[in-house]
C-alpha positions in Angstrom: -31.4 -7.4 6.1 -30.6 -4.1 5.3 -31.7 -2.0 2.4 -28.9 0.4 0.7 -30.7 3.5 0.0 -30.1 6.0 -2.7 -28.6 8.2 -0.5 -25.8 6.3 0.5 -25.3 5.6 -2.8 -25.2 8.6 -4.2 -22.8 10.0 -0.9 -20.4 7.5 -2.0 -19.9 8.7 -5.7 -19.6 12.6 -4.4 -16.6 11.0 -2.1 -15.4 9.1 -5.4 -15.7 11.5 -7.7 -15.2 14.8 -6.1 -11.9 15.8 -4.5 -11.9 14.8 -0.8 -9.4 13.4 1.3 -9.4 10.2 2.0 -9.9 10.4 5.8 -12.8 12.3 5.6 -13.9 10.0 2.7 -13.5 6.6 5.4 -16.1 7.0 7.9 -18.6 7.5 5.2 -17.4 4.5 3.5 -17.7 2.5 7.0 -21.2 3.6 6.9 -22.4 2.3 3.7 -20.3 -1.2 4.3 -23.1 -1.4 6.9 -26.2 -0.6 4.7 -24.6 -3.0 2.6 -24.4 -6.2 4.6 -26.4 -9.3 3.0 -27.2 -12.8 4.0 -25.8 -14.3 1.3 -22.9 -14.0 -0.7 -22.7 -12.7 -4.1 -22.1 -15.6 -6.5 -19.3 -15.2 -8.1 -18.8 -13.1 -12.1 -17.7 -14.4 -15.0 -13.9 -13.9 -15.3 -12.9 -11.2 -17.6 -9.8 -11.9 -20.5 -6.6 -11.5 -19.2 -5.5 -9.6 -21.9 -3.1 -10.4 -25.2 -0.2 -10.6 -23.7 -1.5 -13.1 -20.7 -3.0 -15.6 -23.3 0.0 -15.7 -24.7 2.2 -16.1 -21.3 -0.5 -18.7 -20.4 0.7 -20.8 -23.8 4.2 -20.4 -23.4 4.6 -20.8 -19.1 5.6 -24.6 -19.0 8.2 -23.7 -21.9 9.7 -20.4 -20.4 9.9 -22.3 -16.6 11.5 -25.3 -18.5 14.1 -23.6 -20.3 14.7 -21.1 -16.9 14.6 -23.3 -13.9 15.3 -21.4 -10.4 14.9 -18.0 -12.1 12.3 -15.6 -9.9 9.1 -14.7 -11.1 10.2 -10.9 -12.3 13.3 -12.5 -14.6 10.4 -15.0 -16.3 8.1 -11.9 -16.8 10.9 -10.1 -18.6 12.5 -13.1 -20.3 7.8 -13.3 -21.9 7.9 -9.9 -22.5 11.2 -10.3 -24.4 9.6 -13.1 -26.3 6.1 -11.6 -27.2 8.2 -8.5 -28.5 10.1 -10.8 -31.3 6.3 -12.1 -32.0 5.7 -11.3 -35.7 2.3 -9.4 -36.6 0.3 -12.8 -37.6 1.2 -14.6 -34.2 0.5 -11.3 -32.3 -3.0 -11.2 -34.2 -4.0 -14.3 -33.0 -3.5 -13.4 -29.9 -5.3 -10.0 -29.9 -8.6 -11.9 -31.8 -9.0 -14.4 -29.1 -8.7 -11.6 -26.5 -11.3 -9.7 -28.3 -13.6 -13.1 -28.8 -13.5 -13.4 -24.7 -14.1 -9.8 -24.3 -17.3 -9.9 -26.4 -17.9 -13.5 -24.5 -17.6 -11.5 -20.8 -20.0 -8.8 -22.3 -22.6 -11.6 -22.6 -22.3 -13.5 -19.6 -21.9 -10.3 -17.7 -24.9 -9.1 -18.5 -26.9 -12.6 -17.8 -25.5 -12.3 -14.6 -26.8 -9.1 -13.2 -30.1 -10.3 -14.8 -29.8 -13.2 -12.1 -29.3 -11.1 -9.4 -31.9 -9.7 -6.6 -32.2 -6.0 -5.7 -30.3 -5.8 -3.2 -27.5 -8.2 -4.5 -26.9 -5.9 -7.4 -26.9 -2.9 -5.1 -24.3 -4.7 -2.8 -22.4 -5.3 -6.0 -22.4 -1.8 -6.5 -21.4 -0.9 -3.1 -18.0 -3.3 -3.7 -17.2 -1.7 -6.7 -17.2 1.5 -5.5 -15.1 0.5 -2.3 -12.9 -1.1 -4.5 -12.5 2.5 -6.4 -12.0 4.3 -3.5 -9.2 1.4 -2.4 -6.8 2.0 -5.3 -7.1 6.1 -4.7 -6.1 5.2 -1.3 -3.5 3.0 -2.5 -2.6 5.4 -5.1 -2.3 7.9 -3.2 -0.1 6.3 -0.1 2.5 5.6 -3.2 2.7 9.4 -3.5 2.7 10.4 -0.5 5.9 8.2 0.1 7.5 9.0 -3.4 7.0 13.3 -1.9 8.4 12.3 1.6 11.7 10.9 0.0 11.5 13.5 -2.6 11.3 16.3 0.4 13.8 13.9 2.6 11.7 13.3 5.6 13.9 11.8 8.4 13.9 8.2 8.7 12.6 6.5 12.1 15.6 5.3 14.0 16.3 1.6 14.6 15.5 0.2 17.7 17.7 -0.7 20.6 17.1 -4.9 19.2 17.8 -3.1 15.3 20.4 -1.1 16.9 22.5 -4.7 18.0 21.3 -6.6 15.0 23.5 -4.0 12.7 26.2 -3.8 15.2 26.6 -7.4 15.2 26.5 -8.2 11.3 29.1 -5.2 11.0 31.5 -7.9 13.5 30.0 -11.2 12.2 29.7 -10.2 8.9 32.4 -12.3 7.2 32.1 -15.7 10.0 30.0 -18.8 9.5 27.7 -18.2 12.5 26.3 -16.1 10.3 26.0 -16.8 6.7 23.4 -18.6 5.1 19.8 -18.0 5.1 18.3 -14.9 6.6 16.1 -17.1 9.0 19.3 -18.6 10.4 21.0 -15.5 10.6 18.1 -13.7 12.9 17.8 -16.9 14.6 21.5 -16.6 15.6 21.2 -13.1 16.7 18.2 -13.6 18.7 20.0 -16.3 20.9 23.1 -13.9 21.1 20.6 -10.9 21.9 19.1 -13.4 24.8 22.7 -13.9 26.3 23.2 -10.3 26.8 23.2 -9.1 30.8 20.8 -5.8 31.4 23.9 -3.4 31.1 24.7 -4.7 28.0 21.2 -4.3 26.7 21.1 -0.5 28.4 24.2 0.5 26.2 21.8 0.2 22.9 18.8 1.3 24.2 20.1 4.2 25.9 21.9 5.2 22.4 18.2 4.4 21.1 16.9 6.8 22.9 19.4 9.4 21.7 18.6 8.9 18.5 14.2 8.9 19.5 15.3 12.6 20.8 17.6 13.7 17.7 14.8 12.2 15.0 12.1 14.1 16.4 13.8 17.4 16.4 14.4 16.3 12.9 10.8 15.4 12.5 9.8 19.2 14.1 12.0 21.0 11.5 10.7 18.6 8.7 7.0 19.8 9.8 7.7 23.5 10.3 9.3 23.3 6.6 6.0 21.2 5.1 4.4 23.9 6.8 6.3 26.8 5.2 5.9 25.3 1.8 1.9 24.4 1.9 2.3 20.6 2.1 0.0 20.0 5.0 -1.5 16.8 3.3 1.9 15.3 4.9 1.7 16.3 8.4 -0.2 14.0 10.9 -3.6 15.5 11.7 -2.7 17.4 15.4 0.0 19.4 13.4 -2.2 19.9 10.8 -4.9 21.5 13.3 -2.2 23.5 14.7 -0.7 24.9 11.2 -4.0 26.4 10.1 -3.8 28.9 13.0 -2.4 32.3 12.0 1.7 31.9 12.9 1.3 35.4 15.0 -1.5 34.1 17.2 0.4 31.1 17.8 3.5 33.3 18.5 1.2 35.0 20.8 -0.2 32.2 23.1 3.5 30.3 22.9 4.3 33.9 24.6 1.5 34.0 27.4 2.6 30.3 28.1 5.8 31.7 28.7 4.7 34.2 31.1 2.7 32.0 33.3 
């Protein structure tokens, strides 16, 4: 069994805490995973409240799916939401006193149950919360890193030469019965047609596919050279990344003695 040693720990905040990319952050987090493995599992916490508004969804869901049947799980949370906003004050309260009683409750038990835990369970326990910090900053920042590709209009990977035939033939099928229905029906009717196909059939889409491979990544090499002009490197993939932090004229300069040779 291992023993997760202060330094580890105290690596793990500096990657949490200070500003560091997340790649360089992931091997260090793969190391102290491994310092962290147990025998045994953690037993489990005491839940924590859901909150006000969740207490209150928890009283009303057999009445809001009742009086909604077939409606998806978004419409319900609008149609509670919608209801706890005509709540008057004294309803409300009661809601916002029992989530207060269970959050006092949690404090308590909480606390009885890191006094039941070993050494080197609490330090594992540590080690998960932090991973789990460190998942939503990756998470987080994914989110923005698409939201600033769209934003910036990064070309789109083309379709395939199979995505390619799948649009051409809803664009011809679109309005038959082979077709219509569920989705799963309607793949598993384009996969048999896809199947039918003779090789020079197939070669018309993939040869267009691979027009459109070329065409995207000139896009793709214009996209990067414009990141690259406007200091957004974080959104460049790590070998053009190495190459935009040398000086453009010593690039310009070995592109040149390539030439030459």
């Amino acid at each position: 069994m291992f023993q997760f040693s202060i330094t580890a720990s105290s690596v793990l905040k500096q990657l949490i805490f200070k500003p560091c990319s997340l790649r360089c952050a992931r091997p260090y987090v793969n190391f102290v995973r491994q310092l962290a493995v147990s025998t045994s599992e953690l037993p489990k916490p005491p839940k924590k409240s859901p909150g006000k508004f969740f207490l209150f969804m928890q009283d009303k869901r057999e009445q809001i799916f009742a009086e909604n049947p077939g409606k998806k799980v978004t419409e319900l949370a609008k149609i509670a939401g919608a209801m706890w906003n005509k709540l008057d004050e004294k309803d409300k309260k009661f809601y916002e006193e029992e989530d207060l009683k269970r959050k006092q409750e949690y404090a308590k038990e909480y606390e009885l149950y890191l006094g039941s835990l070993t050494q080197n369970q609490i330090n594992q326990l540590e080690v998960e919360k932090h991973q789990k910090i460190l998942s939503r900053k990756e998470r987080k920042q994914k989110m923005i890193q698409k939201r600033d590709e769209k934003e910036l209009a990064k070309p789109k990977r083309p379709s395939s030469a199979y995505g390619l035939f799948m649009k051409d033939f809803y664009a011809k099928n679109a309005s038959k019965d082979s077709v219509k229905g569920s989705s799963f029906i309607s793949f598993k009717v384009i996969a048999d047609v896809w199947e039918t196909l003779s090789n020079e059939e197939k070669m018309v889409y993939s040869n267009k596919a691979a027009e459109l491979v070329k065409e995207y990544r000139k896009d793709m090499l214009k996209w990067y050279h414009k990141m690259e002009d406007q200091g957004r490197l974080e959104l460049l993939p790590k070998s053009y990344q190495r190459l935009a932090t040398k000086s453009k004229p010593e690039r310009k300069r070995k592109s040149v003695e390539k030439k030459e040779e």
